[in-house]
C-alpha positions as CSV (number, residue, x, y, z in Angstrom):
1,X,69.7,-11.8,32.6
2,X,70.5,-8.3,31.7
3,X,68.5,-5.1,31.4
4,X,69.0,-3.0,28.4
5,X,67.1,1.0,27.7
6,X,66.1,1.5,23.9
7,X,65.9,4.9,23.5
8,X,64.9,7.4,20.7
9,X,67.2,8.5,18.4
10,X,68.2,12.3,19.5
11,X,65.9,11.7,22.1
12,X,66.8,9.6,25.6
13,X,64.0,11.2,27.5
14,X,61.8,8.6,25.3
15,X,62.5,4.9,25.7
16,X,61.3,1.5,27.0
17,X,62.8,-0.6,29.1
18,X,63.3,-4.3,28.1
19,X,64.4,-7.3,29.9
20,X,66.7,-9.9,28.7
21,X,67.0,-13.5,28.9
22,X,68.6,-16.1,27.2
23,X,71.5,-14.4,25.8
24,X,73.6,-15.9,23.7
25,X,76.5,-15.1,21.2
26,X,76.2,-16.7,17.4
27,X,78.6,-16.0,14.3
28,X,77.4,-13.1,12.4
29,X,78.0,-12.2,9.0
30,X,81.8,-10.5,8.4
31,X,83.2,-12.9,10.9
32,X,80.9,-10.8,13.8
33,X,79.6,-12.0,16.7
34,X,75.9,-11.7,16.9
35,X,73.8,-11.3,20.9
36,X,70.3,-12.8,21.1
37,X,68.4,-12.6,23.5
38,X,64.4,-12.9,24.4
39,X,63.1,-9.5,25.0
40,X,60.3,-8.4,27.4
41,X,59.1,-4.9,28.0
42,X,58.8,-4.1,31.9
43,X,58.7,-0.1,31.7
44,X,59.7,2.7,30.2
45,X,58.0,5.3,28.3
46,X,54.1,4.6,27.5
47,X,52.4,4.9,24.2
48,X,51.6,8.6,23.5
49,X,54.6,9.9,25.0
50,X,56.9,7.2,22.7
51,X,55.1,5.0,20.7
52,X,58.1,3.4,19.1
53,X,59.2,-0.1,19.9
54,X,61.1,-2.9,18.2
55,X,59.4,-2.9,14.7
56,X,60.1,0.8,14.4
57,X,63.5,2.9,13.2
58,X,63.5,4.9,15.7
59,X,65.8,3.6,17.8
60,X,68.4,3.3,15.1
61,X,71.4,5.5,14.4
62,X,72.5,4.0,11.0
63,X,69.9,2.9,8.5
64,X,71.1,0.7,5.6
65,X,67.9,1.7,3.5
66,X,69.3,5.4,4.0
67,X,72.7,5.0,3.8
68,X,72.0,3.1,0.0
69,X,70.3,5.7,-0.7
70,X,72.7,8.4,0.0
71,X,75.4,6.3,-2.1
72,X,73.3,7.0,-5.1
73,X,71.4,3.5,-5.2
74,X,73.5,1.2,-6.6
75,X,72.1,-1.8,-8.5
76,X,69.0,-0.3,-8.9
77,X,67.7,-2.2,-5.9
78,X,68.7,-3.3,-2.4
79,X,67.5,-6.6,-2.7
80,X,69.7,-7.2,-5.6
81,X,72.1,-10.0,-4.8
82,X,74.1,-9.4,-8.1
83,X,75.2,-5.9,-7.2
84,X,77.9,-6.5,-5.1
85,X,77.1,-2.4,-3.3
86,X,73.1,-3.2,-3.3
87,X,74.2,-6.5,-0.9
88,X,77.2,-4.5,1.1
89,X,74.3,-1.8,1.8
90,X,71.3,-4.6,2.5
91,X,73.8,-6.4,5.1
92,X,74.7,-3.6,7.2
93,X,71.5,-4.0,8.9
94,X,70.8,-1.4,11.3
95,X,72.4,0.0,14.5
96,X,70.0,0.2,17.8
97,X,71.0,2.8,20.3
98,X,71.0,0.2,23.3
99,X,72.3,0.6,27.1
100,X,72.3,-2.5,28.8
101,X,72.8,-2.3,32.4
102,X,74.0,-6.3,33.9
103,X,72.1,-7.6,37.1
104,X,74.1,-10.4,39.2
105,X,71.7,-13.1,38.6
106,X,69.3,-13.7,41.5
107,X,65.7,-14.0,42.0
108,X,63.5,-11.4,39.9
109,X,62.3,-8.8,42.2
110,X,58.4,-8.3,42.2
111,X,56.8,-6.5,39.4
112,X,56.0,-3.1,40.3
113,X,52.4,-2.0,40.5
114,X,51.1,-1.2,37.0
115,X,50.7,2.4,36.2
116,X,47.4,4.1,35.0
117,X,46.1,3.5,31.9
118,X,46.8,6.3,29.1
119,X,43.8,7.9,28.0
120,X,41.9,7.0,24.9
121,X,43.2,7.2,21.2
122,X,41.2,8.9,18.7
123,X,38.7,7.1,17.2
124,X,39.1,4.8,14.1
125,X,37.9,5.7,10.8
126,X,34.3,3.8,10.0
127,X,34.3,0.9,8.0
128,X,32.7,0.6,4.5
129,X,29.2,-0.1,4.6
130,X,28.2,-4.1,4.1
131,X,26.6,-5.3,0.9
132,X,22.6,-5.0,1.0
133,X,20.8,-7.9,2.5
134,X,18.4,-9.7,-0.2
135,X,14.6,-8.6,-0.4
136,X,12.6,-10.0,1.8
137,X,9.2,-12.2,0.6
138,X,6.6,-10.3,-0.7
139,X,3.6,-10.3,1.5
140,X,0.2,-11.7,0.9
141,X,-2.5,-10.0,-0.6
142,X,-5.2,-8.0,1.3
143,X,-8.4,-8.8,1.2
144,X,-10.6,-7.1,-1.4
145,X,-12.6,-4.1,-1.1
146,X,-16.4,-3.9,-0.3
147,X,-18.4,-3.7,-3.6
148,X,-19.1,0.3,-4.9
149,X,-23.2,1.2,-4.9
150,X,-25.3,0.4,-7.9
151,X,-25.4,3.6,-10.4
152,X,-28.8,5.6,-10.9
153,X,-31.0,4.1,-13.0
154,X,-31.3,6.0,-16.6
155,X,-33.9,8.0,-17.7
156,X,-37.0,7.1,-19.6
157,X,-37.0,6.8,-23.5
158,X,-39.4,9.2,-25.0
159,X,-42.7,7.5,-26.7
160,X,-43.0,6.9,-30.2
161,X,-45.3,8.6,-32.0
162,X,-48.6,7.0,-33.2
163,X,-49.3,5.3,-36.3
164,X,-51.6,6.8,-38.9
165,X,-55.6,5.7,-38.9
166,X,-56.4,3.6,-41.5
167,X,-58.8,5.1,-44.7
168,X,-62.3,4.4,-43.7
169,X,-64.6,1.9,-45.9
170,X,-67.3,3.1,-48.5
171,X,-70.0,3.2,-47.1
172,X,-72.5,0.6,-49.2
173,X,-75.9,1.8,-51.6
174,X,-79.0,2.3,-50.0
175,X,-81.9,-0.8,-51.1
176,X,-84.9,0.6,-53.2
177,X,-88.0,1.6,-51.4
178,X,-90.5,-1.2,-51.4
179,X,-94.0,0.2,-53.3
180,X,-97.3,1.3,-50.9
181,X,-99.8,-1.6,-50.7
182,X,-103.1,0.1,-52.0
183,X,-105.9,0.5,-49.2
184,X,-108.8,-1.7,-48.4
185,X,-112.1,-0.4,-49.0
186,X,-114.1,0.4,-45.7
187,X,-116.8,-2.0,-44.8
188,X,-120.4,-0.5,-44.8
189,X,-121.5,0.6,-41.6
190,X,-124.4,-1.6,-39.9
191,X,-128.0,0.2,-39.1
192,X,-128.2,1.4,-35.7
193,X,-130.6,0.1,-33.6
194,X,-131.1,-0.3,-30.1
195,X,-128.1,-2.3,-28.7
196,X,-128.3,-4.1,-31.9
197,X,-125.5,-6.3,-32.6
198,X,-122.2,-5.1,-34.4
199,X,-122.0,-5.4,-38.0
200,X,-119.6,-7.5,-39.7
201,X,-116.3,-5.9,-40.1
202,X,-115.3,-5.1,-44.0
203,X,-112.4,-7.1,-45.1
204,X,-108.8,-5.5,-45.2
205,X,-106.2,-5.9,-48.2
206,X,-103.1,-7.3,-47.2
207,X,-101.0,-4.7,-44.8
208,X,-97.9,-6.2,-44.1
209,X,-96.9,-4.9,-47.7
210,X,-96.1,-1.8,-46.5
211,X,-93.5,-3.2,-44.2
212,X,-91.3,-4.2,-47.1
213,X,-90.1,-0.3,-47.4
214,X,-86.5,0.0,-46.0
215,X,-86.5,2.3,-42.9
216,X,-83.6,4.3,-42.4
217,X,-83.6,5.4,-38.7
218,X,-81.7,5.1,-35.2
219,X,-84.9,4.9,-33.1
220,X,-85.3,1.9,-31.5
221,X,-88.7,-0.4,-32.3
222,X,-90.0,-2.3,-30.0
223,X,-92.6,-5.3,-30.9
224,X,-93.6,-8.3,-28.2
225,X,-93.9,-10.6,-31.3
226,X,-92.1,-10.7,-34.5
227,X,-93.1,-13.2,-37.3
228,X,-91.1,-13.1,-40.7
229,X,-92.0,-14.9,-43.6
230,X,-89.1,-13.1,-45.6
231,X,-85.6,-12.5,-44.7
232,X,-84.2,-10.5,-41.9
233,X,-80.4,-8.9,-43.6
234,X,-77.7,-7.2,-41.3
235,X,-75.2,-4.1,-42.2
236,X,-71.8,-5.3,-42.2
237,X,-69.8,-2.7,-40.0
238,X,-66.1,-2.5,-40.5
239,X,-63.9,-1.7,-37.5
240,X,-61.0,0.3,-38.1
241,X,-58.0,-0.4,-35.9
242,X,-55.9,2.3,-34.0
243,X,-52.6,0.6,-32.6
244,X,-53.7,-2.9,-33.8
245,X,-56.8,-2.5,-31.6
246,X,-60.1,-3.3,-33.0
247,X,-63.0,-2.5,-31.0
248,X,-66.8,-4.0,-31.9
249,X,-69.5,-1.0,-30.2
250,X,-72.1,-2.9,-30.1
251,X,-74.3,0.1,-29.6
252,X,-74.4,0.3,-33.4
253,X,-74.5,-2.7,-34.8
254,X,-73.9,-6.4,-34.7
255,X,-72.4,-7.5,-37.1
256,X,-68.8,-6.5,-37.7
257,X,-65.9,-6.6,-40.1
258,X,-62.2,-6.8,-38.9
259,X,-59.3,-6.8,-41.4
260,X,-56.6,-8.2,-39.2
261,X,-53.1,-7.1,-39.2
262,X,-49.5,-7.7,-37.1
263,X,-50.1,-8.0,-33.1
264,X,-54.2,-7.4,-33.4
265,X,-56.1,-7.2,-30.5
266,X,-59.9,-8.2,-30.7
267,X,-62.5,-6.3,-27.6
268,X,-66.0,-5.0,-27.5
269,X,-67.5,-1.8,-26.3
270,X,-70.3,-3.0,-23.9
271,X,-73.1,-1.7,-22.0
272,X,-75.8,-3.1,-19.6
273,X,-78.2,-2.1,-22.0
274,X,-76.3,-4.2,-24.4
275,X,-77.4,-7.6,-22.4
276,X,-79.4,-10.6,-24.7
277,X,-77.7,-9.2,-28.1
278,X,-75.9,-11.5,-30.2
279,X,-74.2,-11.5,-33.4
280,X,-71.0,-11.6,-36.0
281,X,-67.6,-10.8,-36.1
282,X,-65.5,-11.5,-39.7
283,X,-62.1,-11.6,-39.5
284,X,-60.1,-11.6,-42.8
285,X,-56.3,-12.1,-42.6
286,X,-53.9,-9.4,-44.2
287,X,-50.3,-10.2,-44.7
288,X,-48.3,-10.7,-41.2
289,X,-51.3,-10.8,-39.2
290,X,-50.9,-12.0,-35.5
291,X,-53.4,-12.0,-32.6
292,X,-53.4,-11.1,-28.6
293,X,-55.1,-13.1,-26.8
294,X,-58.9,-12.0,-26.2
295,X,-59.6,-9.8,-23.0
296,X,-61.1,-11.5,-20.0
297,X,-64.7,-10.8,-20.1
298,X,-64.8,-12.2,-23.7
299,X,-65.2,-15.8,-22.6
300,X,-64.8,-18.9,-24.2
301,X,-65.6,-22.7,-23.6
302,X,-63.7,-24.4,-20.6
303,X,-61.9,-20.9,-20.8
304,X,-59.8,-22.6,-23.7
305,X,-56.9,-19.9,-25.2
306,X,-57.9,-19.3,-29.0
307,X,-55.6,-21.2,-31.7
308,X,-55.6,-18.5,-34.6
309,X,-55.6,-19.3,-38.0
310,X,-53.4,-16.6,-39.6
311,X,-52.4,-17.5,-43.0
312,X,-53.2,-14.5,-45.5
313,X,-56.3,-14.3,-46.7
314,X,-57.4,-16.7,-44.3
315,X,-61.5,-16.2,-43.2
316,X,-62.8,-17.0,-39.7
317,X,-65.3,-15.4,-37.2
318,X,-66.6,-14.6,-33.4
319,X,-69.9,-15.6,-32.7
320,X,-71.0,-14.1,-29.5
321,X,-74.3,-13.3,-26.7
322,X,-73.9,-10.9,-24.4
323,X,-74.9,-11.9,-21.0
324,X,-74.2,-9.0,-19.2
325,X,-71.2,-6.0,-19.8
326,X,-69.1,-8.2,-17.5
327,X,-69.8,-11.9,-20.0
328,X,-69.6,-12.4,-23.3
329,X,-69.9,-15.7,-24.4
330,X,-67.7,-16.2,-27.3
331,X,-67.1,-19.3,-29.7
332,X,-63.6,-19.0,-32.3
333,X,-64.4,-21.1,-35.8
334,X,-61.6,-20.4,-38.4
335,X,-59.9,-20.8,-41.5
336,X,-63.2,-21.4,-43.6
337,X,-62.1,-22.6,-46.9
């Protein structure tokens, strides 16, 4: 075992101290004896003061790198084995300044107690940031949102405008005046006497001629009894519609003409006075007619909705009697052909 100081070159204040064992002397190159040995660091200079150790050139005094380099590189390269200066230069190694101080072999001495630890180096330079990680999943939907309020309602559409009254009907020719019935002569008056008894009464001609004149009136005649031998003739009165509505005022007549068109509607104008009256309605079909059904106090039997015949041309009527203003019995016969 031997102990050897490896200094800095110019420097012997920096070194470390190795220990030796297992030395041994091999052939070297040039005929020269090479030492080995097995190295172990037990002291010496520590790491900041003199960093150096066996890996480093420090410790040399001849480099063969340098001195190949001073001789003008020859061969172009170090490493090349054809260029007899390049290998002279590569095998000259290098020199170590080494001072070995022998120890009579005998048992190591104890270790001495380690010294303090040297402060901390500088900190490293970071290293270069890591690829990114993948994406992750995407996450599940959210629930959906509450549903907005209903929007304001629009505004009303302005009304269209009427239709135009249809022209009214001609009004028909007045019938001829019937000619006075000439007068009876006056029976003769009977003798008075004392509570005698009446004469006989002369005889009348016939009166009811003079009832054969037409009377053209709105006054209303009253009779309890009323006997015809002759024929009793109605004024047809024609309704004219406003809007498709055709409505029968029985206050001036009853008997009553309707000339039906799209969508007509059918009523009466009634009164209490109007109760026990009975009569007509015509209705003659015009292209497109159509019919609503009859308002309720226009009744009919079993309370039956009217099938209309509305063909054009087609011919049907309304019979009716007024009950009261609240019932009118009604009865629908149509298409009369």
């Amino acid at each position: 075992m031997s102990f050897m100081s490896m200094a800095q070159r110019g420097d012997s204040t920096k070194y470390h101290l190795y220990k030796g064992t297992g030395q041994s002397i091999v052939n070297g190159s040039g005929g020269r004896g090479d030492l080995r040995l097995t190295l172990e660091r037990v002291g010496g200079s520590d790491s900041n003061h003199f960093p150096g150790g066996t890996s480093t050139d420090m410790h040399m005094t001849t480099d063969n790198y340098r001195a190949w380099v001073a001789a003008g590189s020859p061969g172009g390269s170090i490493h090349n084995i054809e260029n007899a200066d390049a290998a002279y230069y590569k095998s000259l190694g290098g020199q170590l300044v080494v001072t070995f101080t022998p120890m009579k072999v005998g048992a190591d001495g104890t270790s001495g107690t380690d010294g303090s630890s040297g402060s901390s180096g500088t900190n490293g330079t970071n290293g270069s940031s890591g690829s990114s990680g993948t994406n992750g999943t995407n996450g599940s939907s959210g629930t959906s949102g509450s549903s907005g309020t209903n929007g304001t309602n629009g505004t009303s559409g302005t009304n269209g405008t009427s239709g135009t009254n249809g022209t009214s009907g001609t009004n028909g020719t007045s019938g001829t005046n019937g000619t006075n019935g000439s007068s009876g002569s006056s029976g003769t008056s009977g003798s008075s006497g004392s509570s005698g008894i009446k004469g006989a009464t002369g005889t009348s001609n016939t009166y009811a001629t003079a009832m054969n004149q037409y009377t053209n009136t709105n006054s209303d005649v009253q009779f309890d009894d009323l006997y015809l031998t002759g024929r009793l003739q109605r004024e047809l009165i024609t309704i004219n519609g406003s809007g498709g509505v055709f409505a029968a005022d029985l206050n001036v007549g009853d008997a009553f003409v309707i000339n039906a068109v799209s969508d007509t509607e059918i009523t009466m104008l009634v009164n209490a006075s109007n109760a026990g009256q009975s009569g007509t309605i015509l209705i003659i079909n015009g292209a497109g007619a159509s019919f609503r059904e009859l308002p309720p106090f226009m009744k009919t039997p079993s309370g039956a909705a009217i099938e209309w015949y509305d063909a054009p041309g087609g011919v049907s009527i309304i019979s009716y009697f007024v009950v009261d203003e609240n019932n009118v019995l009604c009865n629908y016969i149509g298409n009369f052909a």
